[in-house]
N, CA, C and O atoms as a CHARMM CRD file, in Angstrom:
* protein
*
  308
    1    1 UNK  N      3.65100   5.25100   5.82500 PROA 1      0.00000
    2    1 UNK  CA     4.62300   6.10200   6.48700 PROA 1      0.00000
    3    1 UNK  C      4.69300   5.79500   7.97700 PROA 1      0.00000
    4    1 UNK  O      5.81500   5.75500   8.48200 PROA 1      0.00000
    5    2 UNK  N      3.64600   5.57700   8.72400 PROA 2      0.00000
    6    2 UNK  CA     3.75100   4.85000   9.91200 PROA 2      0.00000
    7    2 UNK  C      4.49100   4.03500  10.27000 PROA 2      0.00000
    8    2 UNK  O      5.17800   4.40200  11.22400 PROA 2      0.00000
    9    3 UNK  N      4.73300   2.69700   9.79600 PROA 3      0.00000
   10    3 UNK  CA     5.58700   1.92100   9.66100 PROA 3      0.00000
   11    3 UNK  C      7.21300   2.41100  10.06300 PROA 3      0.00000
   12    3 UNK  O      8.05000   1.81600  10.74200 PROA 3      0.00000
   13    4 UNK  N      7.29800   3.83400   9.30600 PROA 4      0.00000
   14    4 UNK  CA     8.34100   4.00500   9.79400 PROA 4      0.00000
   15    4 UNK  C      8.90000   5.28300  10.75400 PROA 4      0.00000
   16    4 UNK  O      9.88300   6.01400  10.63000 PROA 4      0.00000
   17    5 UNK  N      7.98200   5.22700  11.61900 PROA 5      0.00000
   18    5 UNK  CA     8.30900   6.40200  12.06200 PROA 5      0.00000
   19    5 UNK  C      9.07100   5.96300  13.74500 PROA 5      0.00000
   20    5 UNK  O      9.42800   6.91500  14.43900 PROA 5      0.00000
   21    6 UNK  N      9.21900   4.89500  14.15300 PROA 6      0.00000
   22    6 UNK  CA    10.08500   4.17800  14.62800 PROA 6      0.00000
   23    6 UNK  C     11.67900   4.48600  14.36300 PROA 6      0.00000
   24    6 UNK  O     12.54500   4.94900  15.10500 PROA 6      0.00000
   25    7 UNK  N     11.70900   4.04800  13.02900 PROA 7      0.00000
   26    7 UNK  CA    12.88600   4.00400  13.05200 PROA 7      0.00000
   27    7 UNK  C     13.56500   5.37700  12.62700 PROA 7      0.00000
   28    7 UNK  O     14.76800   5.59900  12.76500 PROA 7      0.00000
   29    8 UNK  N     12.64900   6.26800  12.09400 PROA 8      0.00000
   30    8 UNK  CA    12.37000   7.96600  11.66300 PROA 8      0.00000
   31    8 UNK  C     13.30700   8.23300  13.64600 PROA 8      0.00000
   32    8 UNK  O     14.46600   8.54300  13.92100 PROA 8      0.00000
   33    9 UNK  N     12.39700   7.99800  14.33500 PROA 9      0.00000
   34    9 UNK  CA    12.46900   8.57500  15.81300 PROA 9      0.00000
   35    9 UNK  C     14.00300   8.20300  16.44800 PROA 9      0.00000
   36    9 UNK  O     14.72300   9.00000  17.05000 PROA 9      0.00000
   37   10 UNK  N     14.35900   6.53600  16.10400 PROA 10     0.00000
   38   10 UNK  CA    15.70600   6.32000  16.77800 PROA 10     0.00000
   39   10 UNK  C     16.71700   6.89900  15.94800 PROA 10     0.00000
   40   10 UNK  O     17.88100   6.69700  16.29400 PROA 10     0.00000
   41   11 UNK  N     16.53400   7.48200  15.06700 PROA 11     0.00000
   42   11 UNK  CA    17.58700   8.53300  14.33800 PROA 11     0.00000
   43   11 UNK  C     17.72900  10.10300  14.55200 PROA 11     0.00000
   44   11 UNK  O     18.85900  10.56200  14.38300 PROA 11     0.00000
   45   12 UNK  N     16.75400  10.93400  14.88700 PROA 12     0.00000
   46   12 UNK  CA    16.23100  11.95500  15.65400 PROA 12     0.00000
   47   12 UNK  C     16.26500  11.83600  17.22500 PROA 12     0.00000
   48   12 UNK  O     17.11200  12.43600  17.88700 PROA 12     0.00000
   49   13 UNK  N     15.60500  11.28700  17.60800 PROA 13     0.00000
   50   13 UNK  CA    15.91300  10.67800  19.29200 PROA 13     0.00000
   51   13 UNK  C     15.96900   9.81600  19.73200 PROA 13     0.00000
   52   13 UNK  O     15.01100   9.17200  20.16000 PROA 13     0.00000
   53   14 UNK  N     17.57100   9.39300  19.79000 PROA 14     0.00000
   54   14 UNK  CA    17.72000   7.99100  20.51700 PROA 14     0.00000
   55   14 UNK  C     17.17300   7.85900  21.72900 PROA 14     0.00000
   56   14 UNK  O     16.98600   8.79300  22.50900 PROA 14     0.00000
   57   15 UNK  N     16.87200   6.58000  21.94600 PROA 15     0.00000
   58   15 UNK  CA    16.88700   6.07500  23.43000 PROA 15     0.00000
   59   15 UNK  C     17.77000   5.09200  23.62700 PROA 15     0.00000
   60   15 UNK  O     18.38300   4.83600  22.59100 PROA 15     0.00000
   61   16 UNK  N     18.08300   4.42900  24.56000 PROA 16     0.00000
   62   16 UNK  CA    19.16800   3.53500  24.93900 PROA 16     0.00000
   63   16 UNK  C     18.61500   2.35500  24.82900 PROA 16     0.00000
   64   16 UNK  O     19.15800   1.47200  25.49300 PROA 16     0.00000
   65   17 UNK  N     17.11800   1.86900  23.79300 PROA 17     0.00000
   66   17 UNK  CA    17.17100   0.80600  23.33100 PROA 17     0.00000
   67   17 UNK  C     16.07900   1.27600  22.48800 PROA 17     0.00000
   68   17 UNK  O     15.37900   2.28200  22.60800 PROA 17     0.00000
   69   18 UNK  N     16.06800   0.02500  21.30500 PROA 18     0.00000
   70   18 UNK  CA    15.47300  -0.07400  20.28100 PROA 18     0.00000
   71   18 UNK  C     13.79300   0.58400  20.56000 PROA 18     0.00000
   72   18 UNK  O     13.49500   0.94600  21.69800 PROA 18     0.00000
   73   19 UNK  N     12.91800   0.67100  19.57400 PROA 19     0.00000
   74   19 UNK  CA    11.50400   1.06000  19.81700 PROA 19     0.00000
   75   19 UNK  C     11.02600  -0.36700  18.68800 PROA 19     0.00000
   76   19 UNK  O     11.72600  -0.87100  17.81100 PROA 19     0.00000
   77   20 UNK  N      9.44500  -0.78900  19.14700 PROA 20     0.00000
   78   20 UNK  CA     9.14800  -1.44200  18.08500 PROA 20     0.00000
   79   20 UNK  C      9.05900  -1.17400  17.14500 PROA 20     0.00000
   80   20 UNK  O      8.98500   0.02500  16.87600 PROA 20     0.00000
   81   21 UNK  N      9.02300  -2.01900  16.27200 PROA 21     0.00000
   82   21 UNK  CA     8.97900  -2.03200  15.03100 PROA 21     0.00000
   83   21 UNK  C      7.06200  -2.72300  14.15800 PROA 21     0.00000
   84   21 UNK  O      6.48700  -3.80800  14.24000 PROA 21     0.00000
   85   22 UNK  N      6.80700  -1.77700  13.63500 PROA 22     0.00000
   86   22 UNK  CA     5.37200  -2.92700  13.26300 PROA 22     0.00000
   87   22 UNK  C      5.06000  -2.47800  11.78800 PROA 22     0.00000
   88   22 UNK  O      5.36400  -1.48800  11.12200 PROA 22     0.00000
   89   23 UNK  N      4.50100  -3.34600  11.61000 PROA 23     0.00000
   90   23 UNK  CA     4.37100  -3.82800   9.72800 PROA 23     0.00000
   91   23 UNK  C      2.88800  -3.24000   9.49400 PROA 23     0.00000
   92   23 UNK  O      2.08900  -2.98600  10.39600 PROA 23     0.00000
   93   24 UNK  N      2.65200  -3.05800   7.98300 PROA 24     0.00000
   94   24 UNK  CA     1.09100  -2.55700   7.73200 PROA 24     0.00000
   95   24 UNK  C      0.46900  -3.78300   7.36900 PROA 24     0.00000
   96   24 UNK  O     -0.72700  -3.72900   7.08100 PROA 24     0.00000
   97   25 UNK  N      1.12400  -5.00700   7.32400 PROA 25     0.00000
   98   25 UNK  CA     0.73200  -6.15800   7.40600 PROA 25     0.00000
   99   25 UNK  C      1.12400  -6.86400   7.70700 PROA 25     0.00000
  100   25 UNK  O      2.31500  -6.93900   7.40500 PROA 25     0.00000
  101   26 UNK  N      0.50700  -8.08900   8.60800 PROA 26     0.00000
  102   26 UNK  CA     1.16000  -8.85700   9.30600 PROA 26     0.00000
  103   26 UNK  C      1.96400 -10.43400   9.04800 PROA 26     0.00000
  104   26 UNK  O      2.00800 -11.17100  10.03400 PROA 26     0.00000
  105   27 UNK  N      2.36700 -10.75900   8.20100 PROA 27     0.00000
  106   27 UNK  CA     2.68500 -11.86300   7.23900 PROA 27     0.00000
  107   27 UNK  C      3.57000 -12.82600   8.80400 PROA 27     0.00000
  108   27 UNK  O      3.80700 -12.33600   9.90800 PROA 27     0.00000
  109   28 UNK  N      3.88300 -14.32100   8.30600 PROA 28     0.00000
  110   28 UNK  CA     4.72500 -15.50200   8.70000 PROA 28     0.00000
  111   28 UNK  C      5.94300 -15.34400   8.04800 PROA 28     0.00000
  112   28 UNK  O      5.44400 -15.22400   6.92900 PROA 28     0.00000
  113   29 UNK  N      7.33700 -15.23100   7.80700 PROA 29     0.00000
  114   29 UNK  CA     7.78400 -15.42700   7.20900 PROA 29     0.00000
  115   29 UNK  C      9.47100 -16.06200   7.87400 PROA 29     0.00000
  116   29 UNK  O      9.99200 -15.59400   8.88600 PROA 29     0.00000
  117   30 UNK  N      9.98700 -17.00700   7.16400 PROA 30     0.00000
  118   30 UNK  CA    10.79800 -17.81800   7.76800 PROA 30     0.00000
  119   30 UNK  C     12.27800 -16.84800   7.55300 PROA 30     0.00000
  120   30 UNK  O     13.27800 -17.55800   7.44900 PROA 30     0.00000
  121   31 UNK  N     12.48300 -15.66000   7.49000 PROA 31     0.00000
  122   31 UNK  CA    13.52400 -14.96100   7.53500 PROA 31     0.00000
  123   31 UNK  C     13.25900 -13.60500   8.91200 PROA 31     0.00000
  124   31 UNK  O     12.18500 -13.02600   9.07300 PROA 31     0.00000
  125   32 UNK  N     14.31800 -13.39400   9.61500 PROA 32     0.00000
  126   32 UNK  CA    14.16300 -12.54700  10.46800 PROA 32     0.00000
  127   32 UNK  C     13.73300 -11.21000  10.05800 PROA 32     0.00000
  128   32 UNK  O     14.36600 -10.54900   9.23500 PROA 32     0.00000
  129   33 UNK  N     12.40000 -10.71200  10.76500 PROA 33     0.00000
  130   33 UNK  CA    11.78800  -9.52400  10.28500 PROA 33     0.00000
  131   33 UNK  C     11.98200  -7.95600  10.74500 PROA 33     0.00000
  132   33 UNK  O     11.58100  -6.85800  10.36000 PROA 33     0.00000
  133   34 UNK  N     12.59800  -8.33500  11.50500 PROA 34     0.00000
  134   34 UNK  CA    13.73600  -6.99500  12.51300 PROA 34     0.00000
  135   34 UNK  C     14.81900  -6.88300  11.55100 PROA 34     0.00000
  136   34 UNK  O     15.05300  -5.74200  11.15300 PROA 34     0.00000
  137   35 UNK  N     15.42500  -7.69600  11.16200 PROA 35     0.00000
  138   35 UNK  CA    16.80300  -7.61200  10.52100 PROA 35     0.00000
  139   35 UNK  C     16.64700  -6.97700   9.33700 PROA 35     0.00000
  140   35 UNK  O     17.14700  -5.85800   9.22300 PROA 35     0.00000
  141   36 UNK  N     15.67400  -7.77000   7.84400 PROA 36     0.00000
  142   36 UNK  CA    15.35100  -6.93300   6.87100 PROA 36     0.00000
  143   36 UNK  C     13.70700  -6.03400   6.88300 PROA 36     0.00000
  144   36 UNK  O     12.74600  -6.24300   6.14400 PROA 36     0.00000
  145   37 UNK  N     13.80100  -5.32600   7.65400 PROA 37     0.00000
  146   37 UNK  CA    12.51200  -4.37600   8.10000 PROA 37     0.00000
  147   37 UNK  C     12.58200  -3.34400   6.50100 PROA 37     0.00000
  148   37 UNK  O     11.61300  -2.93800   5.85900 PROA 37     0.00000
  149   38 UNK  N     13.31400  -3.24100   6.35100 PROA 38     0.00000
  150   38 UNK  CA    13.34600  -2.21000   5.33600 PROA 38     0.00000
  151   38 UNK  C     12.75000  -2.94300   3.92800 PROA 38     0.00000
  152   38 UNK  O     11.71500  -2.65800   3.32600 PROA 38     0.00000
  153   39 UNK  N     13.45500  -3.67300   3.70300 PROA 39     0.00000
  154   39 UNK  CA    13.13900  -4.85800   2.67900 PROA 39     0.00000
  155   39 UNK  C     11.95700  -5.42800   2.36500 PROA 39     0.00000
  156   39 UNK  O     11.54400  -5.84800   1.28400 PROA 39     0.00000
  157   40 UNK  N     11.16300  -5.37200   4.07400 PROA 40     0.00000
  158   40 UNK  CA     9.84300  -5.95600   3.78600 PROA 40     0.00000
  159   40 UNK  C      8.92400  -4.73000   3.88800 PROA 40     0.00000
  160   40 UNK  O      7.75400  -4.97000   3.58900 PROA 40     0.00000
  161   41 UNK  N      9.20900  -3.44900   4.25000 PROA 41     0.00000
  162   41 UNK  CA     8.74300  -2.13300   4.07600 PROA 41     0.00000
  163   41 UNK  C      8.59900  -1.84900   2.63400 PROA 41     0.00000
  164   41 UNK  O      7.55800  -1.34400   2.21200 PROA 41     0.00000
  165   42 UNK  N      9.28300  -2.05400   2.09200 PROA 42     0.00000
  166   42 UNK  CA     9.44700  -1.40600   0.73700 PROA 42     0.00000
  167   42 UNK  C      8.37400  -2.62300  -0.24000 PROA 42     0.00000
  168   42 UNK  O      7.31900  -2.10900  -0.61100 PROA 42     0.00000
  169   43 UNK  N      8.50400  -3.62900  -0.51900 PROA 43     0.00000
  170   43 UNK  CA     7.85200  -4.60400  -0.39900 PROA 43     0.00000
  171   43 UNK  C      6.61200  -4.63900  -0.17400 PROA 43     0.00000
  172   43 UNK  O      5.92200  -4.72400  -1.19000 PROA 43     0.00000
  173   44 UNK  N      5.76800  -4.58300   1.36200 PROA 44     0.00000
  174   44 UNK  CA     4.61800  -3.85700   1.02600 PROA 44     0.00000
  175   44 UNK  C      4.01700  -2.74000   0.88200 PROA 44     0.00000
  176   44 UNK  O      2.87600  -2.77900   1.34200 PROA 44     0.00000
  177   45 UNK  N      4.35200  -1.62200   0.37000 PROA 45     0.00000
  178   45 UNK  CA     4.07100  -0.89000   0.44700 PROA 45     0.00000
  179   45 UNK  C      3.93700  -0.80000  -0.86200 PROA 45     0.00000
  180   45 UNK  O      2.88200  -0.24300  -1.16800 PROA 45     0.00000
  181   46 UNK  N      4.68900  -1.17700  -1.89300 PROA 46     0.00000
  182   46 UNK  CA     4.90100  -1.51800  -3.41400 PROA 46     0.00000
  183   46 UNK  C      3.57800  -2.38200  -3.72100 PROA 46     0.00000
  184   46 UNK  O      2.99400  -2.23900  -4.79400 PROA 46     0.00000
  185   47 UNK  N      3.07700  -3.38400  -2.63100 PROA 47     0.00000
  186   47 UNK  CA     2.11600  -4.21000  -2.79100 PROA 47     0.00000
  187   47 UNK  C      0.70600  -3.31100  -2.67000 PROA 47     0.00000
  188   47 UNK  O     -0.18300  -3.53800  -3.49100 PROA 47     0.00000
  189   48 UNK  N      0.56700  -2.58100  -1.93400 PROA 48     0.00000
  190   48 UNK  CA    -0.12800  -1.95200  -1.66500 PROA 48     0.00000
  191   48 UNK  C     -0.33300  -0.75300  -2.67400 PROA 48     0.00000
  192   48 UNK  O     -1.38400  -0.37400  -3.19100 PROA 48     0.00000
  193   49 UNK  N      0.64000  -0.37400  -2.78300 PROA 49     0.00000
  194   49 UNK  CA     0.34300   1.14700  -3.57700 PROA 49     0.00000
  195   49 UNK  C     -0.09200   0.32000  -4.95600 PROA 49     0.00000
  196   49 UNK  O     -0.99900   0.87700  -5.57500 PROA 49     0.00000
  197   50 UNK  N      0.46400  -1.06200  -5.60500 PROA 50     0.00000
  198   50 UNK  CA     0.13200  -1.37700  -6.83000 PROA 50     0.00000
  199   50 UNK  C     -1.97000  -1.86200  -7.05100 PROA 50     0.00000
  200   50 UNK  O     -2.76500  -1.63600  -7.96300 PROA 50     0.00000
  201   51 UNK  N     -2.13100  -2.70200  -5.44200 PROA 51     0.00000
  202   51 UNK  CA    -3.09800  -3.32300  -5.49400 PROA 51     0.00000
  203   51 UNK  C     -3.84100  -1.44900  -5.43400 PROA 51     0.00000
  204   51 UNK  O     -4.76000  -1.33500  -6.24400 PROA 51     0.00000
  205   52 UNK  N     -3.60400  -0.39900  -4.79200 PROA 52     0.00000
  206   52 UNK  CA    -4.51700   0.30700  -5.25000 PROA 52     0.00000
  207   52 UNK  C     -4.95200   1.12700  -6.51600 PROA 52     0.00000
  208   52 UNK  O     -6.13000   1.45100  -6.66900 PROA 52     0.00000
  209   53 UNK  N     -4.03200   1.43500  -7.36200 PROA 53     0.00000
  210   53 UNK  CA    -3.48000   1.57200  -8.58500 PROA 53     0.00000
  211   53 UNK  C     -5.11100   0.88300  -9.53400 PROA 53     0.00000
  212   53 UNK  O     -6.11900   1.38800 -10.02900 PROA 53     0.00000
  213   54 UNK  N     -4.50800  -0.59300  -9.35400 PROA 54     0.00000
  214   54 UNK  CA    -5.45500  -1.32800 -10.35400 PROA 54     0.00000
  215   54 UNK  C     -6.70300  -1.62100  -9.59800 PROA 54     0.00000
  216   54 UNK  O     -7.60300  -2.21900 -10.18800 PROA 54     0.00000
  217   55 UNK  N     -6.87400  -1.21900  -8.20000 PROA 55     0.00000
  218   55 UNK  CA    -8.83400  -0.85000  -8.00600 PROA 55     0.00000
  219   55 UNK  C     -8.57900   0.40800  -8.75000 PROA 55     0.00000
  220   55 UNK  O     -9.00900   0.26200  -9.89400 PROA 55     0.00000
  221   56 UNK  N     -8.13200   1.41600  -8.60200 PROA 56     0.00000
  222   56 UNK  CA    -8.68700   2.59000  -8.88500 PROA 56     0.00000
  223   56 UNK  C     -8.67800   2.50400 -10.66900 PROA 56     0.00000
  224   56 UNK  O     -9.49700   3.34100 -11.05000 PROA 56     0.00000
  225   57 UNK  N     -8.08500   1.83700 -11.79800 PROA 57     0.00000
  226   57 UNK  CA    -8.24300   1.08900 -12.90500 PROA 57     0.00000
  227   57 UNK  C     -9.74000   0.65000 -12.94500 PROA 57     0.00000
  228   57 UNK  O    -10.85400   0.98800 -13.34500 PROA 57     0.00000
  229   58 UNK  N     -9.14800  -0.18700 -12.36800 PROA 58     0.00000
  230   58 UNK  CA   -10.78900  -0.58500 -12.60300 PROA 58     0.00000
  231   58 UNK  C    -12.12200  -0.24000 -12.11700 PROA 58     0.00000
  232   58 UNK  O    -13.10200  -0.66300 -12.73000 PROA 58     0.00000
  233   59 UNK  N    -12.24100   0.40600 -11.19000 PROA 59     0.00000
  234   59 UNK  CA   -13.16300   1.35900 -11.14000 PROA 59     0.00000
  235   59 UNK  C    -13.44900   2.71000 -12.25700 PROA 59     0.00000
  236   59 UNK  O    -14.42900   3.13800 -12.86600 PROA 59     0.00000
  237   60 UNK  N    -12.23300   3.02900 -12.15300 PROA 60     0.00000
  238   60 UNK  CA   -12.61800   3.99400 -13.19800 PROA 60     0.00000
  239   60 UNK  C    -13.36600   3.51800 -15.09600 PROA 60     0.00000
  240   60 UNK  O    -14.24300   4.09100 -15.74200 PROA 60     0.00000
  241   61 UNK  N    -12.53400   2.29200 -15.43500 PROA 61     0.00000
  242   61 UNK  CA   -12.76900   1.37400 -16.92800 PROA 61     0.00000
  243   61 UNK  C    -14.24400   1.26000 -16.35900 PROA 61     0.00000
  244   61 UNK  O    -15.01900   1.17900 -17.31200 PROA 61     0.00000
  245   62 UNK  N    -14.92100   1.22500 -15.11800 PROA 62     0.00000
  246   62 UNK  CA   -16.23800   0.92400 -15.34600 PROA 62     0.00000
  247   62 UNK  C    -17.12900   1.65300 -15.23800 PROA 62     0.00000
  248   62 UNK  O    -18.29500   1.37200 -15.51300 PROA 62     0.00000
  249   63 UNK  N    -16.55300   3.15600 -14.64100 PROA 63     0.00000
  250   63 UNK  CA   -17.77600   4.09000 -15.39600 PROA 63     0.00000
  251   63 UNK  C    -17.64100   4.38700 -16.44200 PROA 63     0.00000
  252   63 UNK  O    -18.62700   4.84500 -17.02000 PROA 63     0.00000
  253   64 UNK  N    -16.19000   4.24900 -17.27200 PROA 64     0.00000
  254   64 UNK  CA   -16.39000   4.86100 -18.41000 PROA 64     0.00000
  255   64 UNK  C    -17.31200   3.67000 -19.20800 PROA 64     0.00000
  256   64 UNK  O    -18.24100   4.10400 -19.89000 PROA 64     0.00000
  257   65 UNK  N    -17.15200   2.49000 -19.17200 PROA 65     0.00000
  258   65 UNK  CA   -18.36300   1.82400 -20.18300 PROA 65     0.00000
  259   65 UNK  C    -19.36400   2.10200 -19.76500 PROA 65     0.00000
  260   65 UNK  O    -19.94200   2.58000 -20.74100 PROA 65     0.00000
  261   66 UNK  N    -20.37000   2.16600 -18.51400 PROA 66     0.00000
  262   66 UNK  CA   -21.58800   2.53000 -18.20900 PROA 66     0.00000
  263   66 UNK  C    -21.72200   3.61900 -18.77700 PROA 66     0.00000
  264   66 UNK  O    -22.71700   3.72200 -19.49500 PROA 66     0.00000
  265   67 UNK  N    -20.79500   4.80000 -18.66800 PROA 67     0.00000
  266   67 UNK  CA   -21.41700   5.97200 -19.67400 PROA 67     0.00000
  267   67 UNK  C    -21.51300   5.81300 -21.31900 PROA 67     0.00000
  268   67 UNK  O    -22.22500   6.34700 -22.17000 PROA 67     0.00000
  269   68 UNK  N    -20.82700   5.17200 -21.34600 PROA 68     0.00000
  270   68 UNK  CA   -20.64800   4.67900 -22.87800 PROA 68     0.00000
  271   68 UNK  C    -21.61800   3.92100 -23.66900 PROA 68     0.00000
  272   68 UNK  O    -21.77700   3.77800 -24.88200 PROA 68     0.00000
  273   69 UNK  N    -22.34800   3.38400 -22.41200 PROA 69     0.00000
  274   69 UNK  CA   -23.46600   1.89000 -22.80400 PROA 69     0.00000
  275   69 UNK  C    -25.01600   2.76200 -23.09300 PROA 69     0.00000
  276   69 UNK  O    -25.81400   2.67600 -24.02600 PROA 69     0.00000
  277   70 UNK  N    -25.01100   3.75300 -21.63500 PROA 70     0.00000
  278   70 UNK  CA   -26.06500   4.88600 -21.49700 PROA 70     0.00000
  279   70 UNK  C    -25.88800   5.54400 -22.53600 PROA 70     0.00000
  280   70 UNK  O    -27.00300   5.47800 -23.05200 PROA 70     0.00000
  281   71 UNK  N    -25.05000   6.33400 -23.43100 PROA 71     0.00000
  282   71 UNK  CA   -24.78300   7.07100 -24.19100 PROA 71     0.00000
  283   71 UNK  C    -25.55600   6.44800 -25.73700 PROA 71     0.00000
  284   71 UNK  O    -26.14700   7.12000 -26.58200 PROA 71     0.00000
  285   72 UNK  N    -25.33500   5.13300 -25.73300 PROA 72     0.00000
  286   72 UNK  CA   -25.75500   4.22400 -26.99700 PROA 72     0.00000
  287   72 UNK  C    -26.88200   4.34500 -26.91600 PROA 72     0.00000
  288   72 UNK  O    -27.56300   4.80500 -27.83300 PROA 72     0.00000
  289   73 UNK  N    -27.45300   3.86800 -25.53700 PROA 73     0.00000
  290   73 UNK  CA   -28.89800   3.75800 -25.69100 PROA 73     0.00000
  291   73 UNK  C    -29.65800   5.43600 -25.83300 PROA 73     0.00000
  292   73 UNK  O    -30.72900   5.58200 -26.42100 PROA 73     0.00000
  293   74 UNK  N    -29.02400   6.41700 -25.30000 PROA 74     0.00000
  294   74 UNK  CA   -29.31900   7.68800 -25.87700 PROA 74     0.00000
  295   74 UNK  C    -29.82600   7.98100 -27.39500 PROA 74     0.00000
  296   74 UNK  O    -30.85200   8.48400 -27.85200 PROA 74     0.00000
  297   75 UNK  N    -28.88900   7.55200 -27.85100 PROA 75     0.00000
  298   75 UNK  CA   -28.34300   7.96900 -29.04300 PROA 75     0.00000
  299   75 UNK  C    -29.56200   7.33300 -29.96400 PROA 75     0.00000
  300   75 UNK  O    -30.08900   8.04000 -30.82300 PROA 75     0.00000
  301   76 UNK  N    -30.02000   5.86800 -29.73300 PROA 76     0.00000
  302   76 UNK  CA   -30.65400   5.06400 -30.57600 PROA 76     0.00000
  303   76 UNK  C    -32.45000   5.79600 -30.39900 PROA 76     0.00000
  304   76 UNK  O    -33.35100   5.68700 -31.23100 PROA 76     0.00000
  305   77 UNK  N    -32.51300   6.51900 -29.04600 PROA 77     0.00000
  306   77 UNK  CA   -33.57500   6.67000 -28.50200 PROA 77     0.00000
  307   77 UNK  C    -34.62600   7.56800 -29.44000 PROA 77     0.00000
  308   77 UNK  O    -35.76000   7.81500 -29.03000 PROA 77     0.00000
């Protein structure tokens, strides 16, 4: 949400010139990054919300086998 609170602000309170603009990551990319800001907003943030998604997957798939593994050896005990 940071990302956009720039451009949140020049819509609420202009100033008589632009405010920066800054990314939650900092990439190279051979297309102008002022121009499609939105494009590459949406973009990572999609990257981001997915890469946390599947830690939190997989963190979770691995307590459930550790309890599952503990549980066996319970069981046999």
């Amino acid at each position: 949400m940071m990302p956009l609170t720039p451009v949140l602000l020049d819509i609420v309170i202009p100033l008589n010139e632009s405010r920066q603009r800054f990314f939650a990551v900092e990439v190279d990319s051979t297309v102008n990054r002022d121009k499609y800001f939105l494009p590459f907003h949406c973009y990572f943030s999609s990257i981001i919300l997915v890469g946390g998604v599947i830690a939190i997957g997989v963190d979770t798939m691995h307590v459930v086998c550790t309890a599952h593994g503990c549980s066996l050896f319970a069981a046999i005990r």
